[in-house]
N, CA and C atoms as an extended XYZ file, in Angstrom:
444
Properties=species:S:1:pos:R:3:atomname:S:1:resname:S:1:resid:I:1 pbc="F F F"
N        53.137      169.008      105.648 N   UNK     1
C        53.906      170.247      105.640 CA  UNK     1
C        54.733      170.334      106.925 C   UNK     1
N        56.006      170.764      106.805 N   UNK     2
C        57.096      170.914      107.863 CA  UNK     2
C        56.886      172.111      108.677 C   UNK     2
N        56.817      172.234      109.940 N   UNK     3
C        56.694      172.842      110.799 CA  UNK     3
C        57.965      173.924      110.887 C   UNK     3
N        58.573      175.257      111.199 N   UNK     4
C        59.644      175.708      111.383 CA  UNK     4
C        60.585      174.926      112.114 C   UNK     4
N        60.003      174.472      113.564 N   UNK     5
C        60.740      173.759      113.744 CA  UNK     5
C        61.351      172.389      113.603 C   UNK     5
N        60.524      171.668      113.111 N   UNK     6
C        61.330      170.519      112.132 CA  UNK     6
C        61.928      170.864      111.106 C   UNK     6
N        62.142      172.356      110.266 N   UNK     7
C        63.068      172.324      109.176 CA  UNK     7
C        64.669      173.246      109.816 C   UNK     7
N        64.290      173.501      111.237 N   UNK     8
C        65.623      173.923      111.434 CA  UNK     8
C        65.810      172.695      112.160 C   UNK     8
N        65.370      171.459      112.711 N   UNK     9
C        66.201      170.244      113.405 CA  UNK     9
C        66.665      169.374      112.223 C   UNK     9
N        66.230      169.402      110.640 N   UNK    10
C        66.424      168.777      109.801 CA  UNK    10
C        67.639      169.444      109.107 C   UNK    10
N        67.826      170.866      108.917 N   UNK    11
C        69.045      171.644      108.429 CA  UNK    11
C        70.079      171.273      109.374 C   UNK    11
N        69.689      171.747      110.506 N   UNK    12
C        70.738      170.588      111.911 CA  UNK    12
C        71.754      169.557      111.515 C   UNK    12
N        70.617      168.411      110.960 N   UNK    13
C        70.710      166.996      110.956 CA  UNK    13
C        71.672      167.238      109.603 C   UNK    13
N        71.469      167.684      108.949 N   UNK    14
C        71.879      167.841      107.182 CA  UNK    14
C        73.370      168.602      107.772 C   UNK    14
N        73.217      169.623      108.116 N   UNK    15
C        74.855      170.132      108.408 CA  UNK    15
C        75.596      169.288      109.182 C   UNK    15
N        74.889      168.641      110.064 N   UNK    16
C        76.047      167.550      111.065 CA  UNK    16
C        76.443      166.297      110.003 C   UNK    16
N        75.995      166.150      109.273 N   UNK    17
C        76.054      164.480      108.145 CA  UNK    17
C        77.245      165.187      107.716 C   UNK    17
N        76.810      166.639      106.826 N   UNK    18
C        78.335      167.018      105.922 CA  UNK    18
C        79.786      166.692      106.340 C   UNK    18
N        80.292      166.157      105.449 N   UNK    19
C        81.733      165.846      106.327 CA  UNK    19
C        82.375      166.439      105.592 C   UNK    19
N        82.245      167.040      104.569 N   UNK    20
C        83.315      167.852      103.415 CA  UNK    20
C        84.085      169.353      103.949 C   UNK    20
N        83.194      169.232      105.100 N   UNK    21
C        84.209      170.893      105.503 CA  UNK    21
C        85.425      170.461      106.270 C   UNK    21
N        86.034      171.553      105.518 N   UNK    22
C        87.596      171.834      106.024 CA  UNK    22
C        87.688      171.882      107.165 C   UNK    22
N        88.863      171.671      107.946 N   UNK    23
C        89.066      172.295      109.101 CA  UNK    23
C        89.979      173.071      109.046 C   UNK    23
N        89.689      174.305      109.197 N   UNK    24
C        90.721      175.585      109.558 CA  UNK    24
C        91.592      175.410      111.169 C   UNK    24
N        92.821      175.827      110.306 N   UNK    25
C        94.101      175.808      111.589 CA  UNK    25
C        94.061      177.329      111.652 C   UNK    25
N        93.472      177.538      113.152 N   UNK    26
C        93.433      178.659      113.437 CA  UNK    26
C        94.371      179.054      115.126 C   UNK    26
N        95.318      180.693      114.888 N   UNK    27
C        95.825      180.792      116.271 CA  UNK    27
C        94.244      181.918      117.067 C   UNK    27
N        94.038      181.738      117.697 N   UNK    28
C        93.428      182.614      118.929 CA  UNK    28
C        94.424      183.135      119.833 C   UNK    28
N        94.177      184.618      119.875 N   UNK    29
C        95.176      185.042      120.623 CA  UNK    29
C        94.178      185.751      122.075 C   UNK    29
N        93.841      185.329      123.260 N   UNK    30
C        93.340      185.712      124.407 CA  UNK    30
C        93.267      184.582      125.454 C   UNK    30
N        92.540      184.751      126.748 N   UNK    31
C        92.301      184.032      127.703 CA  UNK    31
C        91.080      183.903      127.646 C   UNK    31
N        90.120      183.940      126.737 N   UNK    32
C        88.614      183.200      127.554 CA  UNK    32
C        88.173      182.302      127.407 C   UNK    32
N        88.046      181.470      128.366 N   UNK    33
C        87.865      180.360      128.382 CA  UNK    33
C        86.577      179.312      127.421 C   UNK    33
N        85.635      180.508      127.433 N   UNK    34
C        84.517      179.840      127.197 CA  UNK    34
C        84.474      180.314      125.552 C   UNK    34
N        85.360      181.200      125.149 N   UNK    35
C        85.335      181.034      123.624 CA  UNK    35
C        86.251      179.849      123.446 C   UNK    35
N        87.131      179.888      123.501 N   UNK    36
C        88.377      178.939      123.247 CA  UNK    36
C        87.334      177.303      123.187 C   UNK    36
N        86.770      177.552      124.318 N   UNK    37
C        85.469      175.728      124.383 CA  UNK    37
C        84.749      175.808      123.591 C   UNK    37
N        84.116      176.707      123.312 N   UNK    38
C        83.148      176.868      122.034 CA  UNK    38
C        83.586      176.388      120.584 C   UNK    38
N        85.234      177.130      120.491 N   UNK    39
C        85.733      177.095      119.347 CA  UNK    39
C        85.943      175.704      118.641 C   UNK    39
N        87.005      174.757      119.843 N   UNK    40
C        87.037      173.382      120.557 CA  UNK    40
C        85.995      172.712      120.134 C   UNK    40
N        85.189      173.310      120.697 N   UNK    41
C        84.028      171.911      120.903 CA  UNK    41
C        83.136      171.686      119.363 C   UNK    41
N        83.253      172.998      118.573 N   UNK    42
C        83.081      172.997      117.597 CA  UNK    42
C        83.528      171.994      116.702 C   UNK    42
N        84.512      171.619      116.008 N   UNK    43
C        85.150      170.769      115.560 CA  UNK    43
C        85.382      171.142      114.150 C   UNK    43
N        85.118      172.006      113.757 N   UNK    44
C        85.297      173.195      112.884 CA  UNK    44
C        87.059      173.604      112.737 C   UNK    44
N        88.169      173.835      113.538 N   UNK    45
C        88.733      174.345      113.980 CA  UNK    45
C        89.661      173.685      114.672 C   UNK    45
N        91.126      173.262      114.030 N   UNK    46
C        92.421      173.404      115.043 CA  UNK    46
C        92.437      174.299      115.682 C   UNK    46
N        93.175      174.076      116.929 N   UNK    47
C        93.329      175.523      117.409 CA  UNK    47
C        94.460      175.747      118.453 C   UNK    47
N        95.320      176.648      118.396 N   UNK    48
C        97.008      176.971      118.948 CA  UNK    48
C        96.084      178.300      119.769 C   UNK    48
N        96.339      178.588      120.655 N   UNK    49
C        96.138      179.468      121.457 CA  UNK    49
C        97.484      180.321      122.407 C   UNK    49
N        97.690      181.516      122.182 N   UNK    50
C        98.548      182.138      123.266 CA  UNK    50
C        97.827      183.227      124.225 C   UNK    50
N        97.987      183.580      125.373 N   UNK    51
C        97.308      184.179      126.386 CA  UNK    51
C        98.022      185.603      125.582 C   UNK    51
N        98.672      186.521      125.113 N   UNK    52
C        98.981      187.253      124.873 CA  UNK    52
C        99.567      188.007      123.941 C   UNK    52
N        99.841      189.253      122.936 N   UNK    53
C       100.257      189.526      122.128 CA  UNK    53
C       102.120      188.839      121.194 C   UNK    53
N       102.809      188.996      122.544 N   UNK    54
C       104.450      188.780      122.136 CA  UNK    54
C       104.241      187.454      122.149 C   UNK    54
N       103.557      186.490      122.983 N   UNK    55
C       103.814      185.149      122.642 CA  UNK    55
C       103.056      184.957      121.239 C   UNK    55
N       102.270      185.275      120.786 N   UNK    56
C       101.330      185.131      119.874 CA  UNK    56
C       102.974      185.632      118.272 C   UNK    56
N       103.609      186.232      118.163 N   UNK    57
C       104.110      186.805      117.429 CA  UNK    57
C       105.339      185.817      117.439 C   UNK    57
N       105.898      185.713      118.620 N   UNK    58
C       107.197      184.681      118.574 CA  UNK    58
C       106.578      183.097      118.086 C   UNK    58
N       105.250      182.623      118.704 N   UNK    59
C       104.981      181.659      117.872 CA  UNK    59
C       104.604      182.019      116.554 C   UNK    59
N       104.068      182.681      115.905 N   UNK    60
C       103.857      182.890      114.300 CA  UNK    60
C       105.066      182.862      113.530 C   UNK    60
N       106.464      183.909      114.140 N   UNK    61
C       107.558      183.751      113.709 CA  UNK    61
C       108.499      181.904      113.337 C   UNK    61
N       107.873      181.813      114.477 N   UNK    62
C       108.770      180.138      114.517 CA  UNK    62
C       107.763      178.555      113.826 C   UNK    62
N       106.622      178.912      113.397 N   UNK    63
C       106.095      178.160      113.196 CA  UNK    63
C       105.725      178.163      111.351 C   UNK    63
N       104.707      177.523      111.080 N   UNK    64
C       104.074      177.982      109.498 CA  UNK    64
C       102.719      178.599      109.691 C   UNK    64
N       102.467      179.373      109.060 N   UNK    65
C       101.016      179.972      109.462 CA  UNK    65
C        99.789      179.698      109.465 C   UNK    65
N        98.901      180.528      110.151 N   UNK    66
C        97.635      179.559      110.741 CA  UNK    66
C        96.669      179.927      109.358 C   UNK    66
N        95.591      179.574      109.286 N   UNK    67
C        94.875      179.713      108.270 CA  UNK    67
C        93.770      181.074      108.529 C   UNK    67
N        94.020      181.659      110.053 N   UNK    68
C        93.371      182.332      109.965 CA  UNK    68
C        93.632      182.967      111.689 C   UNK    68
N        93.676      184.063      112.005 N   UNK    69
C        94.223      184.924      113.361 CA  UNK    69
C        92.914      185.141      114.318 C   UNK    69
N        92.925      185.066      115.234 N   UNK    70
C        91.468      185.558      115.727 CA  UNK    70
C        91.854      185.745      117.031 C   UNK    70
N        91.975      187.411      117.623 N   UNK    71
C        92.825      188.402      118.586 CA  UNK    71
C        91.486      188.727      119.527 C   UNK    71
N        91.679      188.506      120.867 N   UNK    72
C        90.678      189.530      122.147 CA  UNK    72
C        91.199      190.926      121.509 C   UNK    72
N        90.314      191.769      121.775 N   UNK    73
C        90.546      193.605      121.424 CA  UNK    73
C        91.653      193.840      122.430 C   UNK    73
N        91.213      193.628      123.819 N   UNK    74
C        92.396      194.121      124.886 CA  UNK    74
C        92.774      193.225      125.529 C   UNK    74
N        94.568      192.825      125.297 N   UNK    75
C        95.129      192.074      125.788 CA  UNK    75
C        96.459      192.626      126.842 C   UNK    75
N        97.064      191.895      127.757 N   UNK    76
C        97.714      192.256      128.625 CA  UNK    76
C        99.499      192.901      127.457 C   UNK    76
N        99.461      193.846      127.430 N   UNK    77
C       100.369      194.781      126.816 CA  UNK    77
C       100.466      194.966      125.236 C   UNK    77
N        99.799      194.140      124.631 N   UNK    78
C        99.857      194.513      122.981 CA  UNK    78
C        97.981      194.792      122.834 C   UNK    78
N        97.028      195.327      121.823 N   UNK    79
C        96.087      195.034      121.857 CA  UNK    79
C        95.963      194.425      120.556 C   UNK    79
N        94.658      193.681      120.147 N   UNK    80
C        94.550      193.205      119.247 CA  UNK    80
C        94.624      194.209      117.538 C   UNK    80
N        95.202      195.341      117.808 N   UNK    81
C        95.241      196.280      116.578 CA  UNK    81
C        96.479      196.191      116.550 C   UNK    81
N        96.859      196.449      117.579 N   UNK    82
C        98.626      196.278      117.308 CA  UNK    82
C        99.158      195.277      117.348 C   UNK    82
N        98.829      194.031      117.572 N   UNK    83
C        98.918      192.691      116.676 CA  UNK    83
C        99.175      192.755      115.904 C   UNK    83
N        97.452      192.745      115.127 N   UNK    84
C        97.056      192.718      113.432 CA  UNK    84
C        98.610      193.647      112.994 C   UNK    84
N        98.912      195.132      113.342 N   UNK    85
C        99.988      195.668      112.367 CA  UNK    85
C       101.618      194.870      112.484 C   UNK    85
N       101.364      194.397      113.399 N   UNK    86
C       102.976      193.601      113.682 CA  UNK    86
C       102.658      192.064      112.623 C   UNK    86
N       101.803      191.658      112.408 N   UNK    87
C       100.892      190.283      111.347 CA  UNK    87
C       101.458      190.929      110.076 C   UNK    87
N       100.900      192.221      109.621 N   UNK    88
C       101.144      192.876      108.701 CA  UNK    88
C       102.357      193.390      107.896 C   UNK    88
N       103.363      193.603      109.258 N   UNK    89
C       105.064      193.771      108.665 CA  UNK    89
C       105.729      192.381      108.257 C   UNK    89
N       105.395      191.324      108.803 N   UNK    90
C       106.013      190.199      108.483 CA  UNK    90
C       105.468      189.630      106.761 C   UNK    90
N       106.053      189.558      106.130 N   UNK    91
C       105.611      189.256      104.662 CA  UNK    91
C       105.299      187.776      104.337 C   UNK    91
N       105.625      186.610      105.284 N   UNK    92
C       104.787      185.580      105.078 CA  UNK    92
C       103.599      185.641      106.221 C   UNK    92
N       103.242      186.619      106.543 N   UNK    93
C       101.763      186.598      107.450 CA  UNK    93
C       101.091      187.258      106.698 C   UNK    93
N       101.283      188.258      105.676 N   UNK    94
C       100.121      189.039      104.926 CA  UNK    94
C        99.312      188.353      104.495 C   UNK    94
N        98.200      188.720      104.353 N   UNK    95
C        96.576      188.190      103.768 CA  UNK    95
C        96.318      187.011      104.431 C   UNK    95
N        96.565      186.700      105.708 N   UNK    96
C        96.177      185.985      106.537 CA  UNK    96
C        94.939      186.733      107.319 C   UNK    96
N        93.407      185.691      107.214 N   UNK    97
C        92.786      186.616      107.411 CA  UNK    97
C        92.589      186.889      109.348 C   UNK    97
N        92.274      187.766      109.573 N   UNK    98
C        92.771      188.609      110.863 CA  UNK    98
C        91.234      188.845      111.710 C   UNK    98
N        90.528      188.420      112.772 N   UNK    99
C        89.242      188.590      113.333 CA  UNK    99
C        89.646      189.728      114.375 C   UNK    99
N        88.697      190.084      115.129 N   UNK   100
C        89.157      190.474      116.264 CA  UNK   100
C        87.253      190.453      117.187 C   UNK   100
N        87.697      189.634      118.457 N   UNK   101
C        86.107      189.420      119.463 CA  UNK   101
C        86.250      190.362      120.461 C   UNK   101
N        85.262      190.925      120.585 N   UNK   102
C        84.928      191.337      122.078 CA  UNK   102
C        83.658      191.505      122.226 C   UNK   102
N        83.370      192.018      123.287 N   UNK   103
C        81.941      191.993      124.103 CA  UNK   103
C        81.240      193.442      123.012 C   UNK   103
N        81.748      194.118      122.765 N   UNK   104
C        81.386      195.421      122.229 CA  UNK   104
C        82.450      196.332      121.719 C   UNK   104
N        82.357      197.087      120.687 N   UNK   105
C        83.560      197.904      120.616 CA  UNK   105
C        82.721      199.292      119.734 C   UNK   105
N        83.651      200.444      120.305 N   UNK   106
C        83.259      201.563      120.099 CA  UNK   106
C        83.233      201.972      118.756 C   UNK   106
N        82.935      203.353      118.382 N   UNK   107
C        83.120      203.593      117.059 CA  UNK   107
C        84.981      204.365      116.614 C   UNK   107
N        85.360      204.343      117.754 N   UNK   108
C        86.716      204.617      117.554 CA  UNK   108
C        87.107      203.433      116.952 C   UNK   108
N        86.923      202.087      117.767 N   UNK   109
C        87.609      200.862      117.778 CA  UNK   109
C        87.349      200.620      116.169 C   UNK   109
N        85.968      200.391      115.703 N   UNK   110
C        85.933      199.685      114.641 CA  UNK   110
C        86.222      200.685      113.234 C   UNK   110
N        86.237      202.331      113.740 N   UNK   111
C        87.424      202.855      112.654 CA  UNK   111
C        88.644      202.584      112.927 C   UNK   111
N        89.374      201.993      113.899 N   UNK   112
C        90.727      201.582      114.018 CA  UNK   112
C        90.846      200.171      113.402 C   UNK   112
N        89.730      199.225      113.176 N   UNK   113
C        89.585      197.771      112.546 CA  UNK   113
C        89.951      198.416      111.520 C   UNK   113
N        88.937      199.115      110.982 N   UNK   114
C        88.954      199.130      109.293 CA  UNK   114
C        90.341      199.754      109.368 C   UNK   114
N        91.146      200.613      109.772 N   UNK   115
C        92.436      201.380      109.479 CA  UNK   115
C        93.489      200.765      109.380 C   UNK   115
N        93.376      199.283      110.155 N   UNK   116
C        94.439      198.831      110.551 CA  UNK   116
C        93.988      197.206      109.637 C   UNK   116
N        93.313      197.268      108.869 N   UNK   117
C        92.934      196.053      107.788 CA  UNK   117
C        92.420      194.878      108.562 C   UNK   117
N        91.818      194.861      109.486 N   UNK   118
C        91.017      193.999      110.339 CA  UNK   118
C        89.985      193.018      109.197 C   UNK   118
N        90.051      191.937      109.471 N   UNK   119
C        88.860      191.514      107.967 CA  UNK   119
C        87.806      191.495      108.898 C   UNK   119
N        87.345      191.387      110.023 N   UNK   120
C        86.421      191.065      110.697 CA  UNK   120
C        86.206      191.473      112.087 C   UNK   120
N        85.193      191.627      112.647 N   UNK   121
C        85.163      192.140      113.665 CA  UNK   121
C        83.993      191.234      114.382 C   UNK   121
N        84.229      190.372      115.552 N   UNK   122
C        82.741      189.474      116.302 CA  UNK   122
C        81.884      189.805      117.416 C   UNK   122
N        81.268      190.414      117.795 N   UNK   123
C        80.989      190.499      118.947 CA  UNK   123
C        80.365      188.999      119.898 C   UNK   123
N        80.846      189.177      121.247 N   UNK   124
C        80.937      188.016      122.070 CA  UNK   124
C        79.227      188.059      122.044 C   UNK   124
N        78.746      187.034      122.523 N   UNK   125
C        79.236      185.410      122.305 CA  UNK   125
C        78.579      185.249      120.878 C   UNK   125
N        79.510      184.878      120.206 N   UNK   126
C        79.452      184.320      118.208 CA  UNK   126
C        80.147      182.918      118.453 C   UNK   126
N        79.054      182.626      117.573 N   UNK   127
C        79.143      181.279      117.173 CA  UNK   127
C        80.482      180.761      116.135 C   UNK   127
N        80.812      179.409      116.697 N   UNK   128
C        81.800      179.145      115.579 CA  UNK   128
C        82.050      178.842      114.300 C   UNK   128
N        80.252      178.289      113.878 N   UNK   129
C        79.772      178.334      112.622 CA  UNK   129
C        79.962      180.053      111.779 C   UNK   129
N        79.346      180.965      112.577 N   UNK   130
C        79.710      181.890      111.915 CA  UNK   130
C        81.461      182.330      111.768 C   UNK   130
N        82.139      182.312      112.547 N   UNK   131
C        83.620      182.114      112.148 CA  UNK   131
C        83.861      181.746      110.847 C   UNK   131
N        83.449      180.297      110.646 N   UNK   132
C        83.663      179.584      110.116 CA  UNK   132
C        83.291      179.842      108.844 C   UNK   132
N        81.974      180.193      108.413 N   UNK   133
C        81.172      180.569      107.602 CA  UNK   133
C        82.122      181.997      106.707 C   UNK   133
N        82.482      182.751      107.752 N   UNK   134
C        83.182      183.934      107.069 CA  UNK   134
C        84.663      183.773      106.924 C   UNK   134
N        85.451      182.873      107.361 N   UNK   135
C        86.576      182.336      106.881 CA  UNK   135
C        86.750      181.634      105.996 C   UNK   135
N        85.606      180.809      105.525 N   UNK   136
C        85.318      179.991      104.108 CA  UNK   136
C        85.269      180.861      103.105 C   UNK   136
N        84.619      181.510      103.573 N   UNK   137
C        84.101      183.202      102.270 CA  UNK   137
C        85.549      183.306      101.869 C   UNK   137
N        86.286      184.215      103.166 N   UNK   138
C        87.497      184.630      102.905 CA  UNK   138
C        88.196      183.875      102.129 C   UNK   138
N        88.423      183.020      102.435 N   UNK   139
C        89.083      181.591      102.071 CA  UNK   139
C        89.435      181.683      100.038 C   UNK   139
N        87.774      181.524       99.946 N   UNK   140
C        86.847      180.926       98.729 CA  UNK   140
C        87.635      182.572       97.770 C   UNK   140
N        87.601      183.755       98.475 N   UNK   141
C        87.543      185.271       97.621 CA  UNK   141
C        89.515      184.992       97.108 C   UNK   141
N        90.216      184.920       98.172 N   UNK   142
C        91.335      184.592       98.250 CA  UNK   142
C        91.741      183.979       96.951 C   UNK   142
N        90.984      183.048       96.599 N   UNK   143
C        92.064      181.746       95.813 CA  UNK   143
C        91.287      182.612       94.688 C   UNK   143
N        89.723      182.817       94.747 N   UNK   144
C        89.524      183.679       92.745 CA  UNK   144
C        90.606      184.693       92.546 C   UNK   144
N        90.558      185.519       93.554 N   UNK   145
C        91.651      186.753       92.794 CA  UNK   145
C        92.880      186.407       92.518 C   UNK   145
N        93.568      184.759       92.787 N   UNK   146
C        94.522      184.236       92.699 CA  UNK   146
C        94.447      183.865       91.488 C   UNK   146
N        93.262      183.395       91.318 N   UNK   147
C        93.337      183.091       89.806 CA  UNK   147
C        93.464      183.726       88.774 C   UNK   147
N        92.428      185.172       89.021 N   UNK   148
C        92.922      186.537       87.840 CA  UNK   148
C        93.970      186.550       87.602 C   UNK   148
């Protein structure tokens, strides 16, 4: 009989073999360092990064879109809500799905997520599996209702 911990070093072993997952092209829009490495080191994950809101928007404008947005809450002059609604006016960024990380956020903040169509909300430090895990979801919900 398997011990707990030999069936989580064996689920380990079993998720690192899988090679069938996608890799999501994702923009991150903040400066921290140690998510951005996490994200990275993951291997889960392209990843385009801008330190700030307007660069984050002029690259989305000029480029093709990422598979998925993932905004710091407070950034140096846009915040990550007023992002997401500037994501939202552009009509090839809609239903791109939209995260937003921080250390904690109030109950103002996360009635301003839901108001402002946030799909997700992380608190620091989250793993990139879970990212990942709920961008697949997204992903996976996306293409059925495409099909209806």
């Amino acid at each position: 009989m398997e011990t707990v911990l030999e069936l989580k070093k064996s689920t380990k072993i079993v998720s690192e073999l899988r090679t069938d997952k996608k890799k999501f092209n994702i923009l991150y829009i903040g400066n921290d360092k140690d998510f951005k490495l996490a994200i990275l080191d993951s291997g889960l994950f392209d990843m385009t990064y801008k330190e700030n809101g307007f660069l984050a928007i002029n690259y989305l404008e000029e480029n093709d879109p990422p598979d998925a947005i993932i905004s710091e809450l407070l950034l140096q002059g846009m915040s990550g809500f007023s992002i997401r609604m500037e994501v939202q006016r552009r009509i090839k960024l809609q239903g791109i799905p939209f995260f937003i990380v921080d250390k904690s956020f109030s109950v103002e903040e996360k009635g301003e997520a839901w108001r402002t169509k946030v799909d997700d909300i992380f608190f620091k430090p989250v793993s990139a599996e879970k990212i990942y895990t709920r961008l697949s979801f997204l992903t996976r919900y996306k293409q059925m209702r495409n099909i209806e």
